[in-house]
C-alpha positions as CSV (number, residue, x, y, z in Angstrom):
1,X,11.1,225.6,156.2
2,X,9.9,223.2,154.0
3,X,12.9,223.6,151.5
4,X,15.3,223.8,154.2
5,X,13.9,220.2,155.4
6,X,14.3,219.1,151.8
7,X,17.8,220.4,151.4
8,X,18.7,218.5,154.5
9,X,17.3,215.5,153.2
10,X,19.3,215.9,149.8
11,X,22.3,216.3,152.0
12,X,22.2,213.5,154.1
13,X,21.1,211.0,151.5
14,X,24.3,212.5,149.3
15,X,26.3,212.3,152.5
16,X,25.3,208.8,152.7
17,X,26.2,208.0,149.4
18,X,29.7,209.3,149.6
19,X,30.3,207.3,152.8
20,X,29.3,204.2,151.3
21,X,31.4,204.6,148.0
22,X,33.7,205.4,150.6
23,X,33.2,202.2,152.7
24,X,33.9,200.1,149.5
25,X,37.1,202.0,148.5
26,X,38.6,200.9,151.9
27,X,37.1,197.3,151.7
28,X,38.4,196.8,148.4
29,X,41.8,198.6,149.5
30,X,41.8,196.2,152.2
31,X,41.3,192.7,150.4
32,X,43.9,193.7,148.1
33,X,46.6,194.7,150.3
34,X,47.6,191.4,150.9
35,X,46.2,191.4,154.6
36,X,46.9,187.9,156.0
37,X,45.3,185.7,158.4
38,X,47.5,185.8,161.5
39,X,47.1,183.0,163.7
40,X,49.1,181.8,167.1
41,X,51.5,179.3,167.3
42,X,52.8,177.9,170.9
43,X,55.9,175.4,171.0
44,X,58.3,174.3,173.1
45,X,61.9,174.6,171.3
46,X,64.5,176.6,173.2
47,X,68.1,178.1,172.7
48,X,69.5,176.8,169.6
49,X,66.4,174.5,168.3
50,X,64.5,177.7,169.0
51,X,66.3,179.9,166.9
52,X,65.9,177.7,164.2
53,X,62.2,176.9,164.6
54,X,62.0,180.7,164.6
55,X,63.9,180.9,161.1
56,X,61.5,178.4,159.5
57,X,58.4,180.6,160.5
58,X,60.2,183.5,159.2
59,X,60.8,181.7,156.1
60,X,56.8,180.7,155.6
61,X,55.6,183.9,156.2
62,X,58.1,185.8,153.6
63,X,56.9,183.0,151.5
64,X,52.8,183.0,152.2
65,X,50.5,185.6,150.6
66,X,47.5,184.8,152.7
67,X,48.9,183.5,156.4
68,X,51.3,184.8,159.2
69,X,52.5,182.6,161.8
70,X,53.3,183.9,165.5
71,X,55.4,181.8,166.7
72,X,55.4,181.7,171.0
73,X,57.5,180.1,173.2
74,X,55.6,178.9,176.3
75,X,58.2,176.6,178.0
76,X,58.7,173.3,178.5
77,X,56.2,170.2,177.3
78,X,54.7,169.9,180.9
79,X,54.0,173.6,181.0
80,X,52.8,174.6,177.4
81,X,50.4,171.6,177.7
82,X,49.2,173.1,181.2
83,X,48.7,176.2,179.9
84,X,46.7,174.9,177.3
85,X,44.7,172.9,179.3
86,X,43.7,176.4,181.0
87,X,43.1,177.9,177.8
88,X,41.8,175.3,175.8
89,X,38.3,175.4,175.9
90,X,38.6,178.8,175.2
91,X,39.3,182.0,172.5
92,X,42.2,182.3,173.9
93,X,43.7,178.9,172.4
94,X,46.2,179.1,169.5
95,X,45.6,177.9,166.3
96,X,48.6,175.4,166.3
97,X,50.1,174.1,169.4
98,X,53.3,171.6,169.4
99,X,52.7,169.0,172.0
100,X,54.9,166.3,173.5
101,X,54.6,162.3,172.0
102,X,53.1,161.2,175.2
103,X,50.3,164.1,175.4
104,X,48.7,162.6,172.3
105,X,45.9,160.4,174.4
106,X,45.1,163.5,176.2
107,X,44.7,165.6,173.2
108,X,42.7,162.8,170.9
109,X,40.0,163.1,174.0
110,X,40.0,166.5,174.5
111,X,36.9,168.7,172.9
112,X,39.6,171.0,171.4
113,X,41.2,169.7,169.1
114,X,40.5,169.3,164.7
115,X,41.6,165.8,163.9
116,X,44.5,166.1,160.8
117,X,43.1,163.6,159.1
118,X,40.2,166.4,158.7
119,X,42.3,168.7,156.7
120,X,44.4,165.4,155.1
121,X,40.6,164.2,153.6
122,X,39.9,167.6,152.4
123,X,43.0,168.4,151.3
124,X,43.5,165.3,149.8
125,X,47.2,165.5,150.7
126,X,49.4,162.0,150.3
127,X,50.6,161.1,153.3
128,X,52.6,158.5,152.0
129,X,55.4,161.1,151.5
130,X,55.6,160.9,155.4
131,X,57.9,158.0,157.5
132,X,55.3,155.3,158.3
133,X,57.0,154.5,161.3
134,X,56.6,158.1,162.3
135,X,53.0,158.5,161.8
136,X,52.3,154.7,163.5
137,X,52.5,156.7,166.8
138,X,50.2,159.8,166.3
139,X,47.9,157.3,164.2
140,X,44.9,156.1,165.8
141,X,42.0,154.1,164.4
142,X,43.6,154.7,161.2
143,X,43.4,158.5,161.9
144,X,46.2,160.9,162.0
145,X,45.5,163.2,165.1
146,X,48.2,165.6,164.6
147,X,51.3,166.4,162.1
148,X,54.9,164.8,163.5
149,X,57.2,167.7,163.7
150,X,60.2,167.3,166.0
151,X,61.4,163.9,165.8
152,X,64.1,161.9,167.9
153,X,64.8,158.5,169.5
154,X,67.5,157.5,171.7
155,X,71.1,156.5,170.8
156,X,74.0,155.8,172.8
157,X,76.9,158.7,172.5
158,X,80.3,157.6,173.8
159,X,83.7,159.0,174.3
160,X,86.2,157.0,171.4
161,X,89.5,158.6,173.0
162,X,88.4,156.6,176.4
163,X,87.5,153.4,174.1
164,X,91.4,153.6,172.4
165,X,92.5,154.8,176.3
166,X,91.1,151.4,177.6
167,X,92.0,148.5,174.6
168,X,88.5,148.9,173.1
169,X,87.8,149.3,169.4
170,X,86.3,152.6,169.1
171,X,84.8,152.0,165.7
172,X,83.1,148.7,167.2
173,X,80.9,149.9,169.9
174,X,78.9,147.9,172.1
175,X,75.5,146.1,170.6
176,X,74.4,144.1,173.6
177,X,73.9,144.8,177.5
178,X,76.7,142.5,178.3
179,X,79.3,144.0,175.9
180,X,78.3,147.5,177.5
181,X,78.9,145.8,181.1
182,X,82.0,144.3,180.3
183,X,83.1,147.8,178.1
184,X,81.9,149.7,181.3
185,X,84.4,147.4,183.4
186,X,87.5,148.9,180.9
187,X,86.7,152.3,181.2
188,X,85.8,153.3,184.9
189,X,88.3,153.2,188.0
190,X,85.6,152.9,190.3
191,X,86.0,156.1,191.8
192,X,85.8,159.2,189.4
193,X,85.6,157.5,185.9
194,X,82.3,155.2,185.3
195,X,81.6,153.4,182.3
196,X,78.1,154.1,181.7
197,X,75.5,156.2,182.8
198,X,71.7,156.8,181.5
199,X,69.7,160.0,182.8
200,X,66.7,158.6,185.4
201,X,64.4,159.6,182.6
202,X,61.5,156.9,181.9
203,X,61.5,157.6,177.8
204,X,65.2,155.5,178.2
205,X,63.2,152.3,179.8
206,X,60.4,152.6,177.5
207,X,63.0,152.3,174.1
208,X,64.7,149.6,176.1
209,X,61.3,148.0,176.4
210,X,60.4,148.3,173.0
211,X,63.7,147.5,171.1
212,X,62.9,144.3,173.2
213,X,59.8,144.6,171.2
214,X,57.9,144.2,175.1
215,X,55.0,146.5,175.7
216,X,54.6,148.9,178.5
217,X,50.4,148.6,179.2
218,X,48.1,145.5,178.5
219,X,46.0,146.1,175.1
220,X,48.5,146.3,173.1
221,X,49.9,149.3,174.8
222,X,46.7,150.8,175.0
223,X,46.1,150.6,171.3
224,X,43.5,148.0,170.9
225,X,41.5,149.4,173.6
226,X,41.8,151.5,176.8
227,X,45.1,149.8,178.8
228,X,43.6,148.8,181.9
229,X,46.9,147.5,183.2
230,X,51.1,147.9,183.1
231,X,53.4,145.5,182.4
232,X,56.6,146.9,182.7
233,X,57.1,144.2,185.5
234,X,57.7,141.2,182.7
235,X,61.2,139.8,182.7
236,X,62.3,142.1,179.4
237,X,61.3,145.2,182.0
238,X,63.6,143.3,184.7
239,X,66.0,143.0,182.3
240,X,66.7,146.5,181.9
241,X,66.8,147.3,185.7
242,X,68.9,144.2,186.7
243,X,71.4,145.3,184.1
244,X,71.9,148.7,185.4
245,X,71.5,147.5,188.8
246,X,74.6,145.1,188.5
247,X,76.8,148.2,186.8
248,X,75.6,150.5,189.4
249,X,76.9,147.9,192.3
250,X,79.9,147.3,190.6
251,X,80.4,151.1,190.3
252,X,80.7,151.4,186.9
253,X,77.8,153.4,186.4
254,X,76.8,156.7,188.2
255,X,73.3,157.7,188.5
256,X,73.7,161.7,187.9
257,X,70.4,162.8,188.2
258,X,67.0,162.9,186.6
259,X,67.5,165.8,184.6
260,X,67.9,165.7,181.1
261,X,71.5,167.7,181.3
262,X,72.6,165.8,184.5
263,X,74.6,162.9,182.1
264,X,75.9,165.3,179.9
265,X,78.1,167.3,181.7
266,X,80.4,164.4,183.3
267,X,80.2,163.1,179.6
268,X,82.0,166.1,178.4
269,X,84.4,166.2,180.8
270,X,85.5,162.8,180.3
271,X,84.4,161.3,183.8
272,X,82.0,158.9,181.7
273,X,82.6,156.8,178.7
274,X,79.0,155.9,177.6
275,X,75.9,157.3,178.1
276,X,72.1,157.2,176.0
277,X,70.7,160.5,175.4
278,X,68.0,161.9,172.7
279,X,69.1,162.3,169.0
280,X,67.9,165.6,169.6
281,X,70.9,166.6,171.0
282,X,73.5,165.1,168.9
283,X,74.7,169.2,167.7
284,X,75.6,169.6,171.5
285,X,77.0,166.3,172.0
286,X,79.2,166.7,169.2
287,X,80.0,170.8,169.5
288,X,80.6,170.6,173.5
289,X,82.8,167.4,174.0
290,X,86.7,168.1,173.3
291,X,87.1,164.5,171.8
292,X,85.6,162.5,169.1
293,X,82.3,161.1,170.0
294,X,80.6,158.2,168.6
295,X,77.4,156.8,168.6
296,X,75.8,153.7,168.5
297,X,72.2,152.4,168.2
298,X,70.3,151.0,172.0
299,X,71.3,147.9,173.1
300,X,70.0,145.0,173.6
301,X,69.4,142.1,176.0
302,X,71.9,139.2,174.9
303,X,70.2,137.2,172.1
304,X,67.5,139.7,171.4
305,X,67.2,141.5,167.9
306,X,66.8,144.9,167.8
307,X,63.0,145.5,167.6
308,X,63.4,149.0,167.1
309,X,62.3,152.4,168.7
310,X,59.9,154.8,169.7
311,X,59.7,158.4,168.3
312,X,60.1,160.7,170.7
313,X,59.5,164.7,170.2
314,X,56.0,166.2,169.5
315,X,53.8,166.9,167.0
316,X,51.2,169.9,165.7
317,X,47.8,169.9,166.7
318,X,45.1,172.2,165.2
319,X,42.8,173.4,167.5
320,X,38.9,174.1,166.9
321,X,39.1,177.1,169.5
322,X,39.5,179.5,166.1
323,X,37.6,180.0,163.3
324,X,37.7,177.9,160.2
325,X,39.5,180.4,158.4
326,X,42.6,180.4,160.9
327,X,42.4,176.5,161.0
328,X,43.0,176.6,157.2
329,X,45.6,178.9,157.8
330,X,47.1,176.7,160.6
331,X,46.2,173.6,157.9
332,X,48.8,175.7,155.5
333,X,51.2,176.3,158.1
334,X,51.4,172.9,158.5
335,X,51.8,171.6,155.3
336,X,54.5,173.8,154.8
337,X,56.5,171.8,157.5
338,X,56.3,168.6,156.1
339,X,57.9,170.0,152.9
340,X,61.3,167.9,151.9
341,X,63.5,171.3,151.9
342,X,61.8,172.4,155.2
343,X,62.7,169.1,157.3
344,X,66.3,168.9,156.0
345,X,67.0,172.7,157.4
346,X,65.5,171.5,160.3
347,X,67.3,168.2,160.6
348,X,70.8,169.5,160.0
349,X,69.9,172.1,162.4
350,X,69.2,170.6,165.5
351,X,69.7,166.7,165.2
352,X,66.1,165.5,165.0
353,X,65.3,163.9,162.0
354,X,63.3,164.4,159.0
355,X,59.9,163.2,158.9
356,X,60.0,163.2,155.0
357,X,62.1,160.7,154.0
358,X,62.7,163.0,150.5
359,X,64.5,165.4,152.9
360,X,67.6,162.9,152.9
361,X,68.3,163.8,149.0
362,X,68.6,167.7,150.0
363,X,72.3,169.1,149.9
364,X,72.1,171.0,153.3
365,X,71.4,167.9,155.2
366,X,73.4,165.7,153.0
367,X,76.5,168.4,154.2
368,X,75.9,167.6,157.9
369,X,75.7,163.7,157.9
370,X,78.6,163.5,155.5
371,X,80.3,165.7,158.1
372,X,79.2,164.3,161.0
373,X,78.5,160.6,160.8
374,X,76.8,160.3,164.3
375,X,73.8,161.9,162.9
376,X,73.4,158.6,160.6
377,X,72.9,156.5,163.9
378,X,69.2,157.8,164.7
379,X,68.6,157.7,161.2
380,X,69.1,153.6,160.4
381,X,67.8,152.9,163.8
382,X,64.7,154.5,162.6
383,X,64.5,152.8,159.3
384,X,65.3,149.5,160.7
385,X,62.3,149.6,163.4
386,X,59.5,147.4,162.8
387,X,56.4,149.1,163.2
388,X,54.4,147.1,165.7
389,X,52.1,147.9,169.0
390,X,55.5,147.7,170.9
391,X,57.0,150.4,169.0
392,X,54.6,152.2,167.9
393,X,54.6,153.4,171.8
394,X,52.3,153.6,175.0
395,X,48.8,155.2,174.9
396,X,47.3,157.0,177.9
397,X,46.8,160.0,179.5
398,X,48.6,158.9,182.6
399,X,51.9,158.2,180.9
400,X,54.1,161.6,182.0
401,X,52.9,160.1,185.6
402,X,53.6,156.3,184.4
403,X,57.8,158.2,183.8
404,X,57.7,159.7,186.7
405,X,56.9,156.6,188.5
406,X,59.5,154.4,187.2
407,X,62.1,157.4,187.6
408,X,61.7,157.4,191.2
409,X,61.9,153.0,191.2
410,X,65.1,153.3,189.1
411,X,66.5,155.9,192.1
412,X,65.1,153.2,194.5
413,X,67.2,150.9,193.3
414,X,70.4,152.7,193.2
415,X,69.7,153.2,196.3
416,X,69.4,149.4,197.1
417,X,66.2,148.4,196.8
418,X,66.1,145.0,195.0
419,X,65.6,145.3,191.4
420,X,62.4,143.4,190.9
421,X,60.7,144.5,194.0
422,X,61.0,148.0,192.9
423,X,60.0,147.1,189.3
424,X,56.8,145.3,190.8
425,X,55.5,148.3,193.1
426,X,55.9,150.3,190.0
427,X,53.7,148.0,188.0
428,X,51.2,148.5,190.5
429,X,51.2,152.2,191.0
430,X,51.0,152.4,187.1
431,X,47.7,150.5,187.1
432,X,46.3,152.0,190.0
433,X,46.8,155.3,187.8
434,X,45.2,153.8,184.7
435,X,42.4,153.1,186.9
């Protein structure tokens, strides 16, 4: 008995051995099998811009040893940022999540979030390779929350066969809101053409505010402190609405809707001359209308220089939901965006443009803007904007309410309610929200 107990014991301890040389072979098979760190990605690009956000994560994770990206689609702005809202004190947050220019308030207050400027510090990455007047809006305190990705303002598209149609120069667009009034007069009938049109979106009235160089909230558009108060209700915010309210009573403009696609149609079919709309969009613009479109930077009040815009899109935020590892990895991930080659494919793929100024020297974009000059609009307006609290756009966590309110005042007033009265209540149901 007592050998048998000692053979066992001789046995087991052997047994153990071989397990644990075992254990190691597979540990050191593992950590040189180029395992990566996988980490979750949501955005917000569809159809076209999509696929091509899709074909950049391919091409980082062909090209990364140590990181794959999942890219997810999880709708539009206003729902991804829902659903992380539900998620986001929580495992079940991605590692990188793309979020809209106007959820950046939210997300610098949230508990969930890994500033940039975190990884920028460590990293000691230059930022100075990025467009300042990109990073003025996503910088706060003299802290980069999050990584510009998508980036767009707002241009005016118009229809140059109308312009040579009606007597007007179609290489000389309209500059000022009077010579879009008086251009609007050439080109509608009054019946089934109009002249102008503008989607009741309130991103349009906040670049009309600021190319006025006007501010939206008190406190320096939030940006000096907490905005306690709007001031869209002072006489460059009047301006906009009166303008449009005298085309709209003189049926030269059409209010189509409040949906981002409602202008475009009519545009294409040639019911409507001029019309603003999001850089982001010039590859539609341009592929979908059967004449030759032109665009032109925002207008302006009579007498007013061009102040510049705002940058629209969204950004990428790290979260702090995942380890450190996966932030690194999401830190990586990012990085990779900014690259010069990176942003061109991305530029002369969907129409947004580069946030690396170095991507202008790289052929594939160089191709599209020598091809297709309307591109080149967005891009001067940009470079021409003077970074200032005006421009550098609106801070709070109310402002996709703050839009929503002055969308339903602009319908008001197509509706006939009188221009400043509407523009008024607004002001007040904006700072009873900031409130």
């Amino acid at each position: 008995m007592k050998k048998f107990i000692q053979s066992f014991v001789v046995l087991f301890l052997l047994s153990f051995v071989l397990m644990a040389c075992s254990n190691d072979d597979q540990a050191s098979s593992s950590s040189n099998s180029g395992d990566k760190t996988t980490i979750s990605f949501w955005h917000a690009m569809s159809g076209d811009n999509g696929k091509a956000l899709e074909d950049i994560v391919d091409k980082f994770n062909e090209q990364s040893d140590s990181v794959k990206v999942e890219a997810v689609y999880q709708g539009s702005y206003d729902d991804s940022l829902s659903k992380l809202r539900a998620v986001g004190g929580s495992k079940e947050a991605p590692a990188i999540v793309q979020v809209f220019e106007i959820g950046t308030k939210y997300m610098k207050e949230s508990d969930f979030i890994t500033p940039m400027q975190k990884f920028i510090d460590e990293d000691d990455f230059d930022i100075s390779v990025l467009e300042e007047n990109i990073l003025s809006y996503y910088t706060i305190d003299d802290q980069l929350y999050s990584m510009p990705f998508n980036t767009s303002n707002a241009v005016m598209f118009y229809n140059k066969d109308m312009f040579k149609e009606a007597g007007l120069d179609p290489d000389n667009p309209p500059q000022t809101f009077s010579e879009v009034k008086e251009a609007a007069e050439k080109l509608a009938d009054g019946e089934k053409t109009f002249g102008f049109t503008m989607g009741t979106i309130g991103w349009f009235f906040e670049q009309l505010m600021a190319n006025q160089g006007a501010l939206y909230l008190d406190n320096d558009n939030g940006r000096s402190g907490d905005a306690t108060e709007a001031v869209v209700n002072s006489e460059e915010g009047l301006k906009i609405f009166t303008w449009l309210d005298d085309m709209n009573k003189a049926k030269t403009f059409k209010n189509y809707g409040s949906n981002w696609e409602d202008p475009r149609s009519p545009f294409f079919a040639g019911q409507v001359g001029m019309y603003l709309d999001s850089t982001a969009n010039t590859a539609e613009v341009i592929k979908n209308s059967p004449f030759e479109v032109g665009s032109a930077p925002l207008p302006v009040p009579d007498g007013v220089d061009p102040q510049g815009v705002i940058v629209g899109g969204a950004s990428l935020w790290i979260t702090n939901q995942v380890s450190e590892e996966e932030q690194k990895a999401a830190w990586e991930f990012v990085k990779f965006m900014t690259k010069a080659d990176v942003q061109a494919e991305w530029a002369a793929a969907t129409g947004y443009f580069p946030i690396t100024p170095a991507a202008y020297e790289e052929d594939v974009l160089k191709e599209v803007y020598d091809e297709y000059p309307q591109y080149l609009t967005a891009v001067k307006q940009l470079e021409d904007t003077q970074v200032t609290p005006a421009t550098s756009g609106a801070l709070t966590t109310v402002m996709p309410e703050a839009r929503k309110i002055i969308e339903t005042a602009l319908g008001e007033m197509y509706e006939g309610k009188d221009p400043k009265e509407a523009l008024d209540e607004a002001a007040e149901k904006i700072t009873n929200a900031l409130k």
